[in-house]
C-alpha positions as CSV (number, residue, x, y, z in Angstrom):
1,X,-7.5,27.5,-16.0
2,X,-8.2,24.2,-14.7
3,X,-5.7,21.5,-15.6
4,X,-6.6,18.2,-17.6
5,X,-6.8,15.2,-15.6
6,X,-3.0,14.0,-14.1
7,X,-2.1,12.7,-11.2
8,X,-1.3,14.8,-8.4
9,X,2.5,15.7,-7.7
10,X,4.3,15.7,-4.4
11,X,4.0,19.3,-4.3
12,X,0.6,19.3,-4.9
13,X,-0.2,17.0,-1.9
14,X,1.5,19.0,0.6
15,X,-0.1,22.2,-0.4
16,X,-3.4,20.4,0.0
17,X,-2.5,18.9,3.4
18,X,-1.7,22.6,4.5
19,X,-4.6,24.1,3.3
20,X,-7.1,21.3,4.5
21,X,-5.5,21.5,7.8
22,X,-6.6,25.5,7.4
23,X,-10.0,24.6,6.7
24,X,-10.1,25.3,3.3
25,X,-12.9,24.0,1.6
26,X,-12.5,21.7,-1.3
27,X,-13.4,23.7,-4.2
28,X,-11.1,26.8,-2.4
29,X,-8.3,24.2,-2.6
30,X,-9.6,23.2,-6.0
31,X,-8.8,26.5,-7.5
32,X,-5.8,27.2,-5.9
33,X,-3.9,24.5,-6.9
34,X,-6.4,24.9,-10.5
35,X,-7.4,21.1,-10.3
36,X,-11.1,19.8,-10.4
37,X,-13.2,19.7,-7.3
38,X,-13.4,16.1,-7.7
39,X,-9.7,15.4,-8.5
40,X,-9.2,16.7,-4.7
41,X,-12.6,15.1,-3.5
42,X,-10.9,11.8,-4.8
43,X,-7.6,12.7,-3.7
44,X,-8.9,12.8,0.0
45,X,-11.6,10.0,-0.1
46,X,-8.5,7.5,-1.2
47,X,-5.8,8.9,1.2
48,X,-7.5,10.3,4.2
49,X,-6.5,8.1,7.6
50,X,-10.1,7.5,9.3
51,X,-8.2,6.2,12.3
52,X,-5.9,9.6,12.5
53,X,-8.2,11.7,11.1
54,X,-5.8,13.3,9.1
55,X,-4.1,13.7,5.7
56,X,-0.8,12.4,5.1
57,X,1.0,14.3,2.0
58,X,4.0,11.9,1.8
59,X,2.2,9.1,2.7
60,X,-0.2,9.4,-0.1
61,X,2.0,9.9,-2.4
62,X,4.1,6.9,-1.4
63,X,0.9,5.1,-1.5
64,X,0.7,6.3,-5.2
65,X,3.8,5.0,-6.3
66,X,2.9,1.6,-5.0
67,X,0.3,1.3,-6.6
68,X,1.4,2.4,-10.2
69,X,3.7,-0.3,-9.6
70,X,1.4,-2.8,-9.1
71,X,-0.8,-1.4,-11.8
72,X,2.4,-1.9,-14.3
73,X,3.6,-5.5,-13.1
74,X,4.1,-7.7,-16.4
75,X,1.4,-10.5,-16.8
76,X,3.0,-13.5,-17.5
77,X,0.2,-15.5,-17.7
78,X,-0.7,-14.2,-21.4
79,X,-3.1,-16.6,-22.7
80,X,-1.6,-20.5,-24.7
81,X,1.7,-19.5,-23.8
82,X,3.5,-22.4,-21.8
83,X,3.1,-21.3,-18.6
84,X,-0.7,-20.6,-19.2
85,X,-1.0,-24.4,-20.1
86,X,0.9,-25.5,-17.5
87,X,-0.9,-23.6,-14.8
88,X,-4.2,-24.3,-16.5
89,X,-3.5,-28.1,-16.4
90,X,-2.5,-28.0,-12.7
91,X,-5.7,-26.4,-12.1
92,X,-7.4,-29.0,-13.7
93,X,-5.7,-31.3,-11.3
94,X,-6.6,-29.3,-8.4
95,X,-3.4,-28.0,-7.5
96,X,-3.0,-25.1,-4.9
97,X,-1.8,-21.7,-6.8
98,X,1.0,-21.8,-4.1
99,X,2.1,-25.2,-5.2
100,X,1.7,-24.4,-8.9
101,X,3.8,-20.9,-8.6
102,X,6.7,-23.4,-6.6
103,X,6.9,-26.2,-9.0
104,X,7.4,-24.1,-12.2
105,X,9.5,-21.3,-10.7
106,X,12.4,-24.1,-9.8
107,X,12.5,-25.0,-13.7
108,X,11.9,-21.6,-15.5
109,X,13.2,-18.3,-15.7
110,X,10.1,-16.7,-16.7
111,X,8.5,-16.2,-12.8
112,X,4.9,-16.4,-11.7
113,X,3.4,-15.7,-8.5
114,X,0.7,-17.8,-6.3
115,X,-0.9,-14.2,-5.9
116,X,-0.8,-13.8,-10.2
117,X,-3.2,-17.5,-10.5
118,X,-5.6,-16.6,-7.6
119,X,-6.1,-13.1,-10.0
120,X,-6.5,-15.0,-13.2
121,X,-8.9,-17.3,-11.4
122,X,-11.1,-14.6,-10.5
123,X,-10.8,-12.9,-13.6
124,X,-11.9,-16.0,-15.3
125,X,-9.1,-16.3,-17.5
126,X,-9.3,-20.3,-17.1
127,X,-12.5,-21.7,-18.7
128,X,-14.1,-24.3,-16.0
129,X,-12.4,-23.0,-13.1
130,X,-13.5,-20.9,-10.5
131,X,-12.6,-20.7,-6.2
132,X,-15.4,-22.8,-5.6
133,X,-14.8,-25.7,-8.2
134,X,-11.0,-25.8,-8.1
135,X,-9.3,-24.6,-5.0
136,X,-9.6,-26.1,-1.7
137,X,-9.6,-23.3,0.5
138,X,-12.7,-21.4,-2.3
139,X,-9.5,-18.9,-3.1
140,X,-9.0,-18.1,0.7
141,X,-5.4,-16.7,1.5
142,X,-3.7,-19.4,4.4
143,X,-3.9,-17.6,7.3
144,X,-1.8,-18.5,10.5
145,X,-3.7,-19.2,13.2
146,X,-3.5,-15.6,15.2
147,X,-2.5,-15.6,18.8
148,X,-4.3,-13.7,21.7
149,X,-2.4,-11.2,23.9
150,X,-3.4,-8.4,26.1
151,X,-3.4,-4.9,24.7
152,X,-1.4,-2.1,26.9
153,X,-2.8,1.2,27.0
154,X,-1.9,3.7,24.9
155,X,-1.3,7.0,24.7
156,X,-3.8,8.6,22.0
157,X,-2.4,10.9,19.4
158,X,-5.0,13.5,20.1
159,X,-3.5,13.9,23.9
160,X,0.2,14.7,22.6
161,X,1.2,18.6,23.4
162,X,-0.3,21.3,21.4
163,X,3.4,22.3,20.4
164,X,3.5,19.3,18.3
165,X,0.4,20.4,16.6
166,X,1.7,24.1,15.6
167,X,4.8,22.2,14.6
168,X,6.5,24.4,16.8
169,X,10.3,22.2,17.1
170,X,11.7,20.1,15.1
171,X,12.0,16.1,15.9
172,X,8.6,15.3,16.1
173,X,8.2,13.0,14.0
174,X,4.6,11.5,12.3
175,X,5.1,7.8,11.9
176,X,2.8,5.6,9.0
177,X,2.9,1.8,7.7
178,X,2.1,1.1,3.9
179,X,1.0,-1.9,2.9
180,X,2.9,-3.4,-0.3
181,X,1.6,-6.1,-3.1
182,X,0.6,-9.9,-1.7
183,X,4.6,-10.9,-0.4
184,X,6.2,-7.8,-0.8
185,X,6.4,-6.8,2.7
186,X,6.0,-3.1,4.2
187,X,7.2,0.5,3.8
188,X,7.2,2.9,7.0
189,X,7.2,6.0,6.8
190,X,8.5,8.9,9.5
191,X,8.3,12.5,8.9
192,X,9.2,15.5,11.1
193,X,6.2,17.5,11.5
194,X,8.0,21.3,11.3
195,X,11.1,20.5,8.3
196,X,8.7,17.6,6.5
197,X,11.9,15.8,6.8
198,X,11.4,12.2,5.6
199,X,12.4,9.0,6.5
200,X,11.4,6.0,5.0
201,X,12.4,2.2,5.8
202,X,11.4,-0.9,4.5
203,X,10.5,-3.8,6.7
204,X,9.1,-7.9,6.2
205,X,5.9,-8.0,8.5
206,X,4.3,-5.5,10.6
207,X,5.2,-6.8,14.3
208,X,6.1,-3.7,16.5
209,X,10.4,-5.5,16.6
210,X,10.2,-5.4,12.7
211,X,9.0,-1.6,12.4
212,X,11.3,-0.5,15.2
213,X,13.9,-2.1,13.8
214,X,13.1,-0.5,10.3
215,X,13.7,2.7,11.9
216,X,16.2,2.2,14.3
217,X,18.4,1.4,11.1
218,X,17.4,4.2,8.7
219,X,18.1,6.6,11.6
220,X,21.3,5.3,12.3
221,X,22.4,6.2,8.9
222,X,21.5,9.5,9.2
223,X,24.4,10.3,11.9
């Protein structure tokens, strides 16, 4: 019996990471685990690491939590309420969204993000205003300017020993970064490749000192 449409469980995932990595084909995964062909089609289209070549179970589903987060965020920016107006007649004035976000959330308790306006905006919730019309940068993020530097070589994952492959010991670990909303930083990810052991640390930016030192302290709480 093939299930109604639901979102995929944890469980679920990791069975289809184990048979993909079998070879199974999509529809012999399908009726295993009694979903739709497409449900795992999607499942694996959205989730599957081009660069790694692989599918991540816990990552994935991490990657689903975020994003019913996101998806459930409160819109404060509900149409003649105050803060509508006021953001509205900023706009008008051709205020920046970052500027707009700063000046009402030092008065108010009701918050709004920069990234909340630069959604409106494109969703036309303001009549007359638009990236091009209104905003200096034509609703470009600010971007630092990005600094060169000389990349080391490194080893590739498909050179590592077959024993990590098999998952044949414990402590090899399978490390992955998830990006987070506009401002809310990252989530890595570390999971031993034999248990399925997880860790999971949270860190500001993705510079190699922040995610080592992510790690460094969720490991250290684990002794």
């Amino acid at each position: 019996m093939i299930l109604s449409y639901t979102h995929l469980t944890l469980i679920e995932r990791e069975c289809l990471q184990e048979f993909y990595e079998k070879g199974y084909s999509i529809r012999k995964i399908a009726k295993i685990l009694e979903r739709s062909p497409s449900t795992i089609s999607r499942e694996l289209k959205r989730n599957f690491s081009k660069k790694r070549k692989h599918y991540h179970s816990w990552g994935a589903h991490v990657k689903y939590l975020v994003r019913r987060k996101d998806c459930h965020r409160k819109n404060n920016l509900l149409i003649y309420t105050d803060i509508y107006n006021y953001v509205f007649d900023k706009l008008h004035s051709f205020w920046s969204p970052e500027i707009i976000a700063d000046k009402w959330n030092l008065n108010h308790n009701i918050k709004i993000s920069f990234s909340s306006i630069y959604r409106a905006i494109r969703s036309k919730l303001f009549p007359g205003i638009s990236p091009a019309s209104h905003l200096r940068r034509r609703g470009k993020p600010y971007r630092t300017e990005r600094k060169t530097y000389t990349k080391h070589s490194e080893k590739s994952i498909h050179n590592r020993d077959s024993v990590i492959d098999e998952r044949g010991r414990f402590g090899d670990y399978e490390g992955d970064t998830i990006y987070g909303s506009v401002g809310k930083g990252y989530l890595v990810t570390a999971i031993d490749r034999k248990s399925r052991f997880l860790v999971a640390a949270t860190c500001k930016d993705k510079s190699i000192s922040s995610i080592n030192s992510a790690f460094r302290e969720a490991f250290e709480k684990l002794l």
